[in-house]
Every structure is written in C-alpha cells, then in structure tokens.
N, C-alpha and C positions, 0 to 999 in steps of 0.2 A: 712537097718533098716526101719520097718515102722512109718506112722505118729503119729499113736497112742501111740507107745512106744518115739518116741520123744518129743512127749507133756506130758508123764508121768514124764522126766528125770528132774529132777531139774535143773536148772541152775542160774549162777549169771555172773552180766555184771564185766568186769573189772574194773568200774569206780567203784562200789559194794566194790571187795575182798579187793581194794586199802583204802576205807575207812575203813572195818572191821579189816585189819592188822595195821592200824595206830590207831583204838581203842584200840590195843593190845587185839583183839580175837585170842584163840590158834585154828589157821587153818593152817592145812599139806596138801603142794602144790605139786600133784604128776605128775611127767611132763612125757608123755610115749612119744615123740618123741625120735629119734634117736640121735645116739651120735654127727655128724656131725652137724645135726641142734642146738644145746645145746652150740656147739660149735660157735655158730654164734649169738647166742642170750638166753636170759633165766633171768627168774623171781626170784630174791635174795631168799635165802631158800627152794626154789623146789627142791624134792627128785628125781635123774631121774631114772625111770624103765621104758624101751622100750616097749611100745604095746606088741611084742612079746611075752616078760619074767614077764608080769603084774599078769599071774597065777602064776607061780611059785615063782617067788617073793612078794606074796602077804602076806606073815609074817611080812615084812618089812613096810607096811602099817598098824599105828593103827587106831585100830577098834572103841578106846573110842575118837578118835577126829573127828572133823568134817573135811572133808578132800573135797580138789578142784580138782579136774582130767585136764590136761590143755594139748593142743597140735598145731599145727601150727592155727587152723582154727575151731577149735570145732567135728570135725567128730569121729578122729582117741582116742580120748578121752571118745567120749559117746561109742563106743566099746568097751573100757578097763571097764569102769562102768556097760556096760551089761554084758561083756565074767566076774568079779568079782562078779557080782552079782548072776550069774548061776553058779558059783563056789562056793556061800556059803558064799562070804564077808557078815558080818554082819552091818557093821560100814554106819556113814551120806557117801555118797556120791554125788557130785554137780560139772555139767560140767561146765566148764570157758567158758562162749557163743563167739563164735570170738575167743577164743585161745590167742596168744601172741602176734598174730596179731594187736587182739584187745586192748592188755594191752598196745602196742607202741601208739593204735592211740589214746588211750584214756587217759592214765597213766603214763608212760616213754616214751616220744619221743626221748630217747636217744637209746634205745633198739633197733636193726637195724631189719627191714624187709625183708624179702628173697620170 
C-alpha cells in the first residue's frame, strides 16, 4: 500500500472507539484476523471475518453503520478496507490505528498481547 492511500484511510486511536462505544455510538467492530489469534485476544462485540473471506463475506457487514476494521497492528486491516472498497462496499469504513495491540496498551490491559 502506498503512502498516499494510507493518509487517505480514515482512522481512529483506540483510546477514541473506547470512548465512542461508552457514549453508546452504534459502531460494528470488524476483526479480520484469524481464528487462532481471536482466540488469544479480542474486542467485546467484534464480528470476526478473516482477511481472506472479507469479500465474500461482505453482506454480513452493514453498510448503514459506521463500522471499525481492526487487526493485530493496523496493516492487515487497511487491506480489508481497500480489497471492500474496490469491491463496491458502500458503507463508513475506519481503520483501528495500532489494532488490538493498541486497544491492550491503551484500553484493556487485560487483553493479552502476542
């Protein structure tokens, strides 16, 4: 990915989403890590669809909500939001800067790091 298209991408810090979900903002937390890692850690109400299956499974993300894309580290994440964006997703889309990584250092330090 180039820089340009990464300064295009939206994002928010986890200290951000943690305040917006305790406003009670309706935002859908799309986690496309893998099963394994999900399994090791993971943000209360995130929907998981794997990087891989993010096109295909992309009915399963609504389009009328603002929605967070989040993955170990912020990378694998803004991909799922460009390969759904060049598929034609219509909907907000906004990467979780730092990943879950970030939501442990900054939001749940109970969340475990890998």
């Amino acid at each position: 990915m180039n820089e340009a298209t990464q300064q295009q991408m939206p994002e928010i810090t986890a200290t951000e989403l943690k305040q917006r979900l305790d406003n009670g903002e309706d935002i859908q937390i799309i986690d496309v890590r893998e099963a394994d890692e999900v399994a090791i850690a993971k943000i209360p109400n995130a929907i998981h669809i794997p990087l891989g299956q993010v096109i295909n499974r992309m009915t399963e993300i609504d389009s009328e909500r603002e929605t967070v894309v989040h993955c170990k580290m912020g990378g694998r994440s803004a991909r799922a939001i460009e390969a759904l964006k060049r598929s034609g997703f219509s909907g907000n889309l906004t990467n979780l800067k730092g990943g879950i990584t970030a939501w442990s250092n900054e939001v749940d330090p109970s969340v475990p790091k890998y």
